[in-house]
N, C-alpha and C positions, 0 to 999 in steps of 0.2 A: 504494500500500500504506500503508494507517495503522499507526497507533502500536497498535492493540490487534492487528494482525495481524500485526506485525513480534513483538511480546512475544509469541503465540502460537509462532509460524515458532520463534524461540528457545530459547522451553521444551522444543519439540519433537527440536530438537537437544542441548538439554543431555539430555535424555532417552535421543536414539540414542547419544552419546555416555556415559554412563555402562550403557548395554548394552555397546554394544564391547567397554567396557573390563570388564563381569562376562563376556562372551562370549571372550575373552583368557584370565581368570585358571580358567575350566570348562576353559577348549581346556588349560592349563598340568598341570592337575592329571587330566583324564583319559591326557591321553597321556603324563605324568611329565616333562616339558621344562617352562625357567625361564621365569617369568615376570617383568618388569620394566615395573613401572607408567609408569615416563618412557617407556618403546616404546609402551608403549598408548599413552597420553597424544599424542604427537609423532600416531601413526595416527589418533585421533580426529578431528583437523586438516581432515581429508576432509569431517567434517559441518559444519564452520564454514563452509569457503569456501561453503555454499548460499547463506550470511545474503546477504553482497555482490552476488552474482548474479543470485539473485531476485529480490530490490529493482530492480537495473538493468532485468530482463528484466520486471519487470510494470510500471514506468516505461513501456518500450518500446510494451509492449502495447496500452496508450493510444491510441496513434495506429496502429496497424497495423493493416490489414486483413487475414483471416482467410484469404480467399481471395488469396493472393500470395503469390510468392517470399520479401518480406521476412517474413511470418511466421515459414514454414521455416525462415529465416536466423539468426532471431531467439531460434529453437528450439537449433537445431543449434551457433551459436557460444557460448553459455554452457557446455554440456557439451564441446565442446575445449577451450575453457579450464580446467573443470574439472580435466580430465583432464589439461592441462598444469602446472597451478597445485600440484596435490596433488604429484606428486613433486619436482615443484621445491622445493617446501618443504620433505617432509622431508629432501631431499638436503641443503639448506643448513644445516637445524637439526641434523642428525645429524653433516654435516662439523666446524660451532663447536662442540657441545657434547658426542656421542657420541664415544666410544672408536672405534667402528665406523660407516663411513657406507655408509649405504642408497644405492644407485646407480641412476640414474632411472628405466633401463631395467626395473629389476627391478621396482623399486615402480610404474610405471605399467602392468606386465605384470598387477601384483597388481589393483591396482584396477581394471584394462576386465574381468578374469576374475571379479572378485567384485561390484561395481558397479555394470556397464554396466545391466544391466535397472535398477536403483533410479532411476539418474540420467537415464534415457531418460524416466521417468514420471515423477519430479520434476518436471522440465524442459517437459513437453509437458504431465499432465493440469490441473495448478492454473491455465494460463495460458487454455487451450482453454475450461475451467468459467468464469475469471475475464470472458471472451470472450462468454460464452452468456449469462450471468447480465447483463453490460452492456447487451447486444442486445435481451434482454427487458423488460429495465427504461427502454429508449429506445421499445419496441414498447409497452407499457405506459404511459409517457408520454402518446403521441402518440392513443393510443384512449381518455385519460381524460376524461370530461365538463367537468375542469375547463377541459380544454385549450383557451385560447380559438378557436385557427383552427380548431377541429371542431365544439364547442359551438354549435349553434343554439338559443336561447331562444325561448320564447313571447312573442311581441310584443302578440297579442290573443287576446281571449276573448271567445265569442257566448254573452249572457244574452237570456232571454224578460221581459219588461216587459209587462205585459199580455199585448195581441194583436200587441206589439210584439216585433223580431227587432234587439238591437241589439249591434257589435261596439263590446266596450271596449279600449282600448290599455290596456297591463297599468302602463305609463310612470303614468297617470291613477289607479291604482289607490291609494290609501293601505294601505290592509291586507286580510290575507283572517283572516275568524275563524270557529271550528268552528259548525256547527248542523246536527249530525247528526240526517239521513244525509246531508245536505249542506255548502255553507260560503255565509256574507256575503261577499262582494263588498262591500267600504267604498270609494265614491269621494268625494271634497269636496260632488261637490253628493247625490248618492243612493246605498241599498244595495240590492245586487241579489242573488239568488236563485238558489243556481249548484248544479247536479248531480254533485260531485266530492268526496274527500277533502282536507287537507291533508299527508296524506304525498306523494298523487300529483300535486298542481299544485306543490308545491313543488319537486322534480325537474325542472322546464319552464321556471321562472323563471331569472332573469339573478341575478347575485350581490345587486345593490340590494336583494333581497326578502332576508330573513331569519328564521329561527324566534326567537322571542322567550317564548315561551308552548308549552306542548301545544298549546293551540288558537288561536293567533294568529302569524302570518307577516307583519313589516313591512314598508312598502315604507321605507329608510330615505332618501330622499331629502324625505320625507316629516316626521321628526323632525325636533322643533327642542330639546329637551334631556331630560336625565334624571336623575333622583337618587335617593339609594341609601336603602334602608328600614333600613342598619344591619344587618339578618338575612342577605342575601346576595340577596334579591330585588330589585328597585329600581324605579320609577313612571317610565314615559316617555310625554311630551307634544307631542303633535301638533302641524303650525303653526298647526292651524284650533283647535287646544284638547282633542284628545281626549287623553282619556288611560289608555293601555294598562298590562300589570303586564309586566315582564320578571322571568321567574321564573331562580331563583341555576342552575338546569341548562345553560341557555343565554346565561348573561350574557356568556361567555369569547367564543362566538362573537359576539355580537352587539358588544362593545367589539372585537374583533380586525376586524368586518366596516367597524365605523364607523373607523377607523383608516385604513382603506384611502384615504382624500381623503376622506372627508365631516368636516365639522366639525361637531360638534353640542356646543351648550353642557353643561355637565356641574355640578348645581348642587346 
C-alpha cells in the first residue's frame, strides 16, 4: 500500500467518522435523548482501527495465494481483531476518563449487530480486487512484446535484386527509410527495394532499430555520433558517413534507446 493510498484509506475514514458523529447528534434530537460529542468521539474509534489493519492485511496479501487457506486466514483474523480491539478500547478509554464505562460485552454486542456486514467487505472486497488487479498486470507483463522471453524479432528479410532472390540479416541492415508505397532497405555496401510500411517492419524488429524520423528507423549499432541543431531536432552520423535528421518527436526515445549500452559520441 502506498503513500497516496494510505492518504486516500484516511480521508475516507475521517469522512465515516464525522458521519457517525452527524449520525449520533440526528439519532439525539429525533428521538429527544442527550447527546455527548466525547461518546461519539470515543465510538468513532471503530473507523480508525481499519488504518492498522489494512496496511498489515494488504502487506500480507503480497505473498498469499488466493486459492488457500492462508488467504481465508488472512481474511478472517483482521476482522476478530477488529472486533476484539474496538471494545477493548472503549472499555479502557471510558474506564480513565468516563464517568460511566462501557462494558465489553455490551459494546462488542453493539458492533457485530451494526458492523458485521461493513467489516466483512472491508476486509475481503479491496484485498480480492487488490489480488485480481496484481494477476492481470503479471498476465499482462508476460504477453507484452517487450517481454524479452516471448518477443521473437525478425532476424531476416527476402529482397528481389534483379532476377535475384536474396535474404538480408536485418543485424547488416543500417536503416530503413520511407518510399512510398514502399521503404529503402540501407545496407553498407547496397539499397534495396522492399514491399512494406514503416509502421509494420518496425513492430518485427529487435530494440537496436529505432524510429528517428516519420520516415526513417535506425539501426543504432550503426551510429557513430550526433548533434543537436539547437531547435530540438539534431543530425546523426553514420560510421560509413551518412547522415540522417532525428527529428525533436523522437529524440526522447532515441537518446533513452542509445543509453541502453550503446555509446555513441555526442558532439
Amino acid at each position: 500500500m502506498n503513500k497516496k493510498a494510505i492518504w486516500i484509506l484516511t480521508s475516507i475514514i475521517i469522512v465515516l467518522m464525522l458521519l457517525t458523529i452527524l449520525q449520533d447528534s440526528l439519532f439525539s434530537q429525533f428521538h429527544a435523548t442527550s447527546f455527548y460529542l466525547s461518546e461519539s468521539l470515543l465510538f468513532t474509534s471503530f473507523w480508525w482501527i481499519f488504518l492498522p489493519l489494512l496496511y498489515a492485511q494488504f502487506l500480507l496479501a503480497q505473498n498469499v495465494e488466493v486459492k488457500s487457506w492462508s488467504f481465508i486466514l488472512m481474511i478472517i483474523l483482521p476482522m476478530v481483531l477488529h472486533f476484539l480491539t474496538f471494545p477493548s478500547l472503549v472499555w479502557l478509554v471510558s474506564k480513565l476518563f468516563f464517568e460511566n464505562t462501557f462494558r465489553f460485552q455490551m459494546t462488542l454486542r453493539y458492533a457485530l449487530s451494526s458492523y458485521l456486514h461493513i467489516v466483512l467487505m472491508i476486509y475481503t472486497i479491496p484485498v480480492i480486487v487488490l489480488k485480481y488487479i496484481n494477476a492481470r498486470k503479471t498476465e499482462d507483463k508476460a504477453a507484452s512484446p517487450e517481454h524479452p522471453a516471448e518477443q521473437e524479432y525478425l532476424r531476416s528479410i527476402s529482397v528481389t535484386d534483379g532476377n535475384k532472390k536474396l535474404s538480408i540479416n536485418t543485424a547488416d541492415i543500417q536503416y530503413f527509410s520511407a518510399n512510398s508505397p514502399y521503404i529503402n532497405i540501407h545496407t553498407v555496401q547496397k539499397q534495396y527495394l522492399y514491399n512494406d510500411t514503416l509502421r509494420s517492419i518496425g513492430v518485427q524488429l529487435s530494440p537496436d532499430f529505432v524510429r528517428i524520423h516519420k520516415s526513417t528507423i535506425v539501426n543504432i549499432n550503426y551510429v557513430d555520433h550526433y548533434t543537436s541543431r539547437l531547435n530540438g531536432d539534431h543530425d546523426l552520423t553514420l560510421k560509413d558517413g551518412t547522415q540522417l535528421r532525428v527529428s525533436r518527436n523522437f529524440v526522447a526515445t532515441f537518446k533513452e534507446r542509445l543509453q541502453g549500452g550503446h555509446r555513441v559520441a555526442v558532439v
